[in-house]
Each structure stands twice: as C-alpha cells, then as structure tokens.
DRENDO-1510 file (C-alpha; in Angstrom, 1 decimal, always signed):
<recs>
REC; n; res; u; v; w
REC; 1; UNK; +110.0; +127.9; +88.5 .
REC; 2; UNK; +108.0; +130.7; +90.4 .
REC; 3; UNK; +108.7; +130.1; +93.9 .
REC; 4; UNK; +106.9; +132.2; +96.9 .
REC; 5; UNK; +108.0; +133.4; +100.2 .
REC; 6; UNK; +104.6; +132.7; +102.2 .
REC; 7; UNK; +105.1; +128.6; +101.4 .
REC; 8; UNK; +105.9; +126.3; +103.9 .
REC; 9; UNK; +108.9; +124.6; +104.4 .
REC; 10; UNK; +109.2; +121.1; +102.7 .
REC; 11; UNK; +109.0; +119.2; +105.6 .
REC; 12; UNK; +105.6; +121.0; +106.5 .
REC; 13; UNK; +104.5; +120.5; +103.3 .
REC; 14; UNK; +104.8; +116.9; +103.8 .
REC; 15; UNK; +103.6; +117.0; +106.7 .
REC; 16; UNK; +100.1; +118.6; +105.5 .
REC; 17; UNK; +100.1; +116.1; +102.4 .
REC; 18; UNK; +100.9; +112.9; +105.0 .
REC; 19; UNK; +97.4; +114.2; +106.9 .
REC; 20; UNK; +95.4; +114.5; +104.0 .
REC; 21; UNK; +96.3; +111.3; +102.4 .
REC; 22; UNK; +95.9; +109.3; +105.2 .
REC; 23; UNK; +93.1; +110.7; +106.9 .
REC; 24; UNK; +90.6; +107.7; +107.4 .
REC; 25; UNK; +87.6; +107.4; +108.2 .
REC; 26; UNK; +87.7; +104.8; +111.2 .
REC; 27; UNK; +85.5; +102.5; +112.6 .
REC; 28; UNK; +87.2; +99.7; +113.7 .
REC; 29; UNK; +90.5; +100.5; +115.3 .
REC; 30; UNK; +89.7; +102.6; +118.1 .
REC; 31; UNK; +91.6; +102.0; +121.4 .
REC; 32; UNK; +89.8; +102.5; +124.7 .
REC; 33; UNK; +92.7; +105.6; +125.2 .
REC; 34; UNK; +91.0; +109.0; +126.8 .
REC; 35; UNK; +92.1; +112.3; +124.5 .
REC; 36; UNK; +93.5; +114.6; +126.7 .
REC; 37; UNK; +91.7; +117.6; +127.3 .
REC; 38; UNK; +94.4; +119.8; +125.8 .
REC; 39; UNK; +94.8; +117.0; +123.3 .
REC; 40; UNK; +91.3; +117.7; +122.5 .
REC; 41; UNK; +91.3; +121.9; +122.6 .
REC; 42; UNK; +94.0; +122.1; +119.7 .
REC; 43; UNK; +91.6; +119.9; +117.8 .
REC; 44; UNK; +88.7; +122.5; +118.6 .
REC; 45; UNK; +90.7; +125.2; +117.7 .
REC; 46; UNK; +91.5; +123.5; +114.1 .
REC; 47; UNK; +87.7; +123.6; +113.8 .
REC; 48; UNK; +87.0; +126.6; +114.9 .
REC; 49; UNK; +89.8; +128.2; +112.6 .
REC; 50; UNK; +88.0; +127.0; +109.2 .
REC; 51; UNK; +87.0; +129.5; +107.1 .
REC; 52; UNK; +83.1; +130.7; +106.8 .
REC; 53; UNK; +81.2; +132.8; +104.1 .
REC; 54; UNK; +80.7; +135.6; +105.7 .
REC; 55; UNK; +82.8; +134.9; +108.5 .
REC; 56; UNK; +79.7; +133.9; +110.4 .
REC; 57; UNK; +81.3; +130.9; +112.2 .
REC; 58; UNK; +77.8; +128.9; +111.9 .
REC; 59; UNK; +79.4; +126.1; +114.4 .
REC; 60; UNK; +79.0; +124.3; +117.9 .
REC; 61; UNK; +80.8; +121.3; +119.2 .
REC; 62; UNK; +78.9; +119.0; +121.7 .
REC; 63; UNK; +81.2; +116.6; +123.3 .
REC; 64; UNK; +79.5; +113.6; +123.9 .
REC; 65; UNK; +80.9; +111.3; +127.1 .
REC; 66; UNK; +77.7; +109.7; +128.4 .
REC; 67; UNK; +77.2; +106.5; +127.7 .
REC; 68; UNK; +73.5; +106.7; +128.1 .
REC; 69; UNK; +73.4; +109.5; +125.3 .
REC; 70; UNK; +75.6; +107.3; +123.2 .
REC; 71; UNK; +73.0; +104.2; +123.6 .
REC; 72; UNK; +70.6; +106.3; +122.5 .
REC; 73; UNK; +72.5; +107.4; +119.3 .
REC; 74; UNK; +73.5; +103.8; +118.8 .
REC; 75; UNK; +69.6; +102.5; +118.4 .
REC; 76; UNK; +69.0; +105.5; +116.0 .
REC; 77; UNK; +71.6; +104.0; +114.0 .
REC; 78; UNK; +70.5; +100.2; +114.3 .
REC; 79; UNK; +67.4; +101.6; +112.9 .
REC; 80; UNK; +68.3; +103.5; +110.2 .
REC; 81; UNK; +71.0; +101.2; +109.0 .
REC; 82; UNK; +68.2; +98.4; +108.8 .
REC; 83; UNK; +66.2; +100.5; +106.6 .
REC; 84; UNK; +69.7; +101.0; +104.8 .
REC; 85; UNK; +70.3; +97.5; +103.9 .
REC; 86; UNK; +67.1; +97.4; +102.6 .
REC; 87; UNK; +67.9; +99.2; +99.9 .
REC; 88; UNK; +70.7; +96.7; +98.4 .
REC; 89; UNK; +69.5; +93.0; +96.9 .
REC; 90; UNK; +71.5; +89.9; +97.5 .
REC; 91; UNK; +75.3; +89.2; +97.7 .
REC; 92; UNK; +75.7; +93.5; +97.4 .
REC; 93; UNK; +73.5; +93.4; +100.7 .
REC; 94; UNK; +75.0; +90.2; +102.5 .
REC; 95; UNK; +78.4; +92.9; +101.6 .
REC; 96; UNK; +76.8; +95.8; +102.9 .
REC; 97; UNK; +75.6; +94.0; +106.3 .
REC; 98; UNK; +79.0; +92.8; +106.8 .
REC; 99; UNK; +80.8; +96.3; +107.0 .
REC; 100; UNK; +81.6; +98.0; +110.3 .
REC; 101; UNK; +79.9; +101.4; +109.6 .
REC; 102; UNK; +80.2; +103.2; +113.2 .
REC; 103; UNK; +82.6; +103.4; +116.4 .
REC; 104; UNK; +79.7; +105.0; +118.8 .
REC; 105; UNK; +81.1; +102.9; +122.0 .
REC; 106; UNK; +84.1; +101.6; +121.0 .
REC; 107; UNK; +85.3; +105.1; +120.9 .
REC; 108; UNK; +86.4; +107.0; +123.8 .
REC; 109; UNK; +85.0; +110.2; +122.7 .
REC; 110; UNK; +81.9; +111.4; +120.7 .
REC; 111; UNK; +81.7; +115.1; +118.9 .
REC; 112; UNK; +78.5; +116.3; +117.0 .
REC; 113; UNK; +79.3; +119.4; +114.8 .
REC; 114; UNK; +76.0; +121.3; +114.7 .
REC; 115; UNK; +75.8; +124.3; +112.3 .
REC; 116; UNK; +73.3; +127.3; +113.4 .
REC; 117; UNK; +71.6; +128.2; +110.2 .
REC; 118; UNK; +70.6; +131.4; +112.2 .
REC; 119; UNK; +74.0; +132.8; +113.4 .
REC; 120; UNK; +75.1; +136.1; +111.7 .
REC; 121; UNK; +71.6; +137.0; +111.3 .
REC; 122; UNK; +69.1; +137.1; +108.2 .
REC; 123; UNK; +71.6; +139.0; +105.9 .
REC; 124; UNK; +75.0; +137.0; +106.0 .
REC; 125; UNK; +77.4; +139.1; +103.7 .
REC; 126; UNK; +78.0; +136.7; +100.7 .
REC; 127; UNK; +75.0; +134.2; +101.4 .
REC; 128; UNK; +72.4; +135.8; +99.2 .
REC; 129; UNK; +72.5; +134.1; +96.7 .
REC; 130; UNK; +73.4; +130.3; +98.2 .
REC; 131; UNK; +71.8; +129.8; +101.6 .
REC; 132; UNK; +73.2; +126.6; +102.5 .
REC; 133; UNK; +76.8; +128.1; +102.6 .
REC; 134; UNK; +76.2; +127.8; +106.1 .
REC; 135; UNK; +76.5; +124.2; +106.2 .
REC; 136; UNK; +79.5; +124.1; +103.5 .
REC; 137; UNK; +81.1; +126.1; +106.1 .
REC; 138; UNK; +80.1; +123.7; +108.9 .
REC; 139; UNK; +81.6; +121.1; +106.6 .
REC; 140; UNK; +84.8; +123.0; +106.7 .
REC; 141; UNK; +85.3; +122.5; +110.4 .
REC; 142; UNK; +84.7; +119.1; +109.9 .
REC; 143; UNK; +87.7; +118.7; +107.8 .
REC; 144; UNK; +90.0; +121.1; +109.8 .
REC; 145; UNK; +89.3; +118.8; +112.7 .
REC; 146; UNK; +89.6; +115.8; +111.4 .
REC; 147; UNK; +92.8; +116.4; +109.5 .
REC; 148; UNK; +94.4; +118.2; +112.8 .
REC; 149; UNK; +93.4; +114.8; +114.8 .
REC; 150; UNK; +95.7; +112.8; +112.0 .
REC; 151; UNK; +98.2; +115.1; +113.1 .
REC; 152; UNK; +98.0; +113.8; +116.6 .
REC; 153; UNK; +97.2; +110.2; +115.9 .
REC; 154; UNK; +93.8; +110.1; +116.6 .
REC; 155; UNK; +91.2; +108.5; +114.5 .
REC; 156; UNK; +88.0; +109.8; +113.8 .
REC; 157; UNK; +84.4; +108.3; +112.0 .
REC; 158; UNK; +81.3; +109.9; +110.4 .
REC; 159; UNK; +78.6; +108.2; +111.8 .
REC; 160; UNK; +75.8; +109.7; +108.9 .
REC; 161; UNK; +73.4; +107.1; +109.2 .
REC; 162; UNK; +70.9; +108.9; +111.5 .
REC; 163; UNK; +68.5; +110.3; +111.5 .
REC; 164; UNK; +68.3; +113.8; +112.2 .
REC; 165; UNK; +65.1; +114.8; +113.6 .
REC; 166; UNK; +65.7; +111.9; +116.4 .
REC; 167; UNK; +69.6; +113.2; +116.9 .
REC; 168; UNK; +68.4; +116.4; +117.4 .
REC; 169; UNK; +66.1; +115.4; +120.0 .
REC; 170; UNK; +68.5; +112.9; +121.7 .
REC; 171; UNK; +70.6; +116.0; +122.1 .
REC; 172; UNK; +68.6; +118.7; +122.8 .
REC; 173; UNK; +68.9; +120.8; +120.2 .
REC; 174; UNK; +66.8; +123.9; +119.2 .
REC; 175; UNK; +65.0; +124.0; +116.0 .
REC; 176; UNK; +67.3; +126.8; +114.2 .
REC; 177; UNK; +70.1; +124.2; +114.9 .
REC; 178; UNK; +71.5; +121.1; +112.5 .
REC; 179; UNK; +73.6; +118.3; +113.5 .
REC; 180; UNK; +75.8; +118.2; +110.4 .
REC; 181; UNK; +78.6; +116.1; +112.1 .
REC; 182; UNK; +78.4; +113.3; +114.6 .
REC; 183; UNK; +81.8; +112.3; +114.9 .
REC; 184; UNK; +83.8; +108.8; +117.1 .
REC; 185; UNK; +87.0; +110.1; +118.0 .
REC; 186; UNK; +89.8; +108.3; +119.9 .
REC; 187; UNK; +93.5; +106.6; +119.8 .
REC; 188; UNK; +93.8; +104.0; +117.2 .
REC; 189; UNK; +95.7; +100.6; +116.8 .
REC; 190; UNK; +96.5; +101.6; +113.1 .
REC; 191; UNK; +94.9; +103.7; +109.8 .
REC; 192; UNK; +94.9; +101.4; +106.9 .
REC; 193; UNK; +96.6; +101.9; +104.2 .
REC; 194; UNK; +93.0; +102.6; +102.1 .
REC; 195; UNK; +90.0; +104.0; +103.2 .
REC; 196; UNK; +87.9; +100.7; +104.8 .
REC; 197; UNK; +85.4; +101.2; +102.2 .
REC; 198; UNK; +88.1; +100.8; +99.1 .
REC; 199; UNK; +90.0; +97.7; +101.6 .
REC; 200; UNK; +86.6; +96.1; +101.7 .
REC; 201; UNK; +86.1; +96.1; +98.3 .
REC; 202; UNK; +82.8; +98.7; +98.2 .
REC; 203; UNK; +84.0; +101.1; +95.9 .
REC; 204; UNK; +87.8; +102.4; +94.8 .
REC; 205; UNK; +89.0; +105.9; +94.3 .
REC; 206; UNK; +88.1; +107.6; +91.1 .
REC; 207; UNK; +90.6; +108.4; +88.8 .
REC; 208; UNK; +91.6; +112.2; +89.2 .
REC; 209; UNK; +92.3; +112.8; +85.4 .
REC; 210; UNK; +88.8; +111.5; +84.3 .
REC; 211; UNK; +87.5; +114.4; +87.0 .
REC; 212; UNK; +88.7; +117.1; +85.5 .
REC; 213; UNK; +87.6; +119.1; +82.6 .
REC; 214; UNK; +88.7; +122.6; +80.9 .
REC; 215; UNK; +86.9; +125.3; +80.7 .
REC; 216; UNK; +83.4; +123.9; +80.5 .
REC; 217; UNK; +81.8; +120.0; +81.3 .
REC; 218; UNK; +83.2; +117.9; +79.0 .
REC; 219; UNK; +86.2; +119.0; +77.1 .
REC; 220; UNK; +89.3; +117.4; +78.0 .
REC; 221; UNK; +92.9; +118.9; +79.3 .
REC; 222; UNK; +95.6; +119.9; +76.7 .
REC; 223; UNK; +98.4; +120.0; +78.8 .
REC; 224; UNK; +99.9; +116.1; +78.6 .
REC; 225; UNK; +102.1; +117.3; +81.3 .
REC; 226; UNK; +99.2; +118.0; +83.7 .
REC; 227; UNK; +97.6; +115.1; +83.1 .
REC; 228; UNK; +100.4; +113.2; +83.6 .
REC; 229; UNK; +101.3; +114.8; +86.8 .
REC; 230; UNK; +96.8; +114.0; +87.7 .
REC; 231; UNK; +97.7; +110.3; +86.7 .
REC; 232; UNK; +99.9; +110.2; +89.7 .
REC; 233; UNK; +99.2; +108.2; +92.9 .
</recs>
C-alpha cells in the first residue's frame, strides 16, 4: 500500500471524517448558549481559509445579532415558505408544513455569507470560461465553516427559503453583492443521528455506487472491489 508522508495522523483523520459525517443541518436543537467571540473567529478563519478560483476570496461575513433584523428575515421566510407549500398537493404538503425548516430566533447567532461577484476585478485568472465560480467558491466557505463549527459543537442551519432581492435589502447590501448563505448558528442539545430531512421521512441518502460512473455517463465500475468499498455506510 502507497503510503504518504503529508497524511494526517489516524486520529485526525477520524477526526475530519467524524465532522463530515455528522455535520447536520439544524433547526431544532439550538440552545439559547452565546458563541464566544473567539469561539466564533476560528470559525471565520475556517471560512476565510477555503480555496477560490483565482484566489479572489469573493466572501463577506455579516454577523447578524439584532433581533429586529432577524424579525425581518423571519417574515421573508413566512412568505416564501407559504408560496413553498404551495407547490406540494395533499398528505406530501400536510408533510412539508409539518417540518421545522429554520432556527432564525431560536439561534443565538445569525451569519449571511455574501459573495462579491466583483472582487478580483473583470479578469479573474481561471474564471473565463465559468463565471459563477465566484459563488462555487463562496460555497466553499460555507462548508469550511460549517464543518469547523462541528468541530466545536456548534450547530448550524441554511435558511434558503428567501428571497433574495428582499434579504439584500433587509441587509443593506450593494448591488454587485449576493447573499449566498444565511446561516443559524449556536450550541445544540444534540445532532441526530440523520440529517432531519432523512429522520422525518422526506427523502433518504442516495446510494453512492449508483452515483458513480467510469469514464463517461453511464457505464458502470469494473473494479468489484471499489464498488464494494462505495456500498459501505
């Protein structure tokens, strides 16, 4: 077995695994708990450390305290997520109106990840050709921050049932800039053992060997050894 000396150690390893398996998206659990501020800079600086095409670091973090602000993001939601249920019929809607989709003021803490789509200027090496890799970048942070917040027990919810033109104007934000992100963070009481979504009985994880293909759409894996080792939980 090739072995390399940059990897981790095995108990880092597990470590980084732990996060990224149980990572949740929460909505329920949070405990009234304040982050600490330096509690809250090491999750910043996860963020901030993601990578970005170009290295143009298209980011911004707006931490969100006020509970008037969060009101005001809380009707946006109501709204939208009554034009949501709209879109389901019968017992699948009476499901979807029963789900806790949002944490806004249950959580001690709100954080909206906006992306600058003019940071690094019109010619951003290695955006030529895809434009939006400004917001996969954005995305990025998104992930370094919330899997550095598992790390240190905290919980953290999407809230993406906004709408965006009204965020943007809730918060202030100028025209060139996107609110990818707008994030409940705080203490929990517990992560479940499934994502909320797969508990409730909305959807269940895909199986990874029916995702992946060799060498073009379509056509399956060879190796029975691989796709034993994909079968695995």
């Amino acid at each position: 077995m090739t072995t390399s000396n940059h990897r981790f150690s095995d108990a880092e390893q597990r470590g980084l695994y732990r996060a990224i398996h149980e990572r949740r998206d929460v909505r329920s659990q949070f405990l009234p708990d304040p982050i600490a501020p330096e509690v809250l800079a090491r999750l910043l600086q996860a963020a901030h450390h993601a990578p970005s095409v170009g290295f143009m670091q298209p980011w911004d973090f707006i931490v969100i305290e006020s509970r008037v602000i969060r009101e005001a993001v809380l009707a946006i939601f109501e709204q939208e997520n009554q034009k949501a249920a709209g879109r389901f019929e019968g017992e699948r809607q009476a499901h979807y109106r029963s789900l806790k989709l949002q944490g806004i003021m249950e959580s001690p803490l709100n954080l909206c990840i906006t992306c600058d789509r003019s940071r690094g200027g019109p010619h951003v090496l290695g955006r030529n050709s895809i434009v939006e890799t400004d917001l996969f970048s954005t995305c990025l942070a998104v992930q370094n921050l919330w899997l550095a917040a598992r790390a240190e027990g905290i919980g953290v919810g999407w809230v993406s049932i906004l709408d965006q033109e009204q965020l943007s104007t809730t918060l202030n934000l100028p025209e060139h800039v996107y609110p990818l992100a707008y994030l409940c963070l705080g203490y929990v009481s517990e992560f479940l053992d499934q994502p909320e979504l797969e508990a409730q009985g909305w959807r269940s994880r895909l199986p990874l060997n029916e995702l992946v293909h060799s060498d073009v759409w379509g056509q399956s894996l060879t190796d029975s050894h691989f796709q034993d080792a994909l079968s695995r939980p």
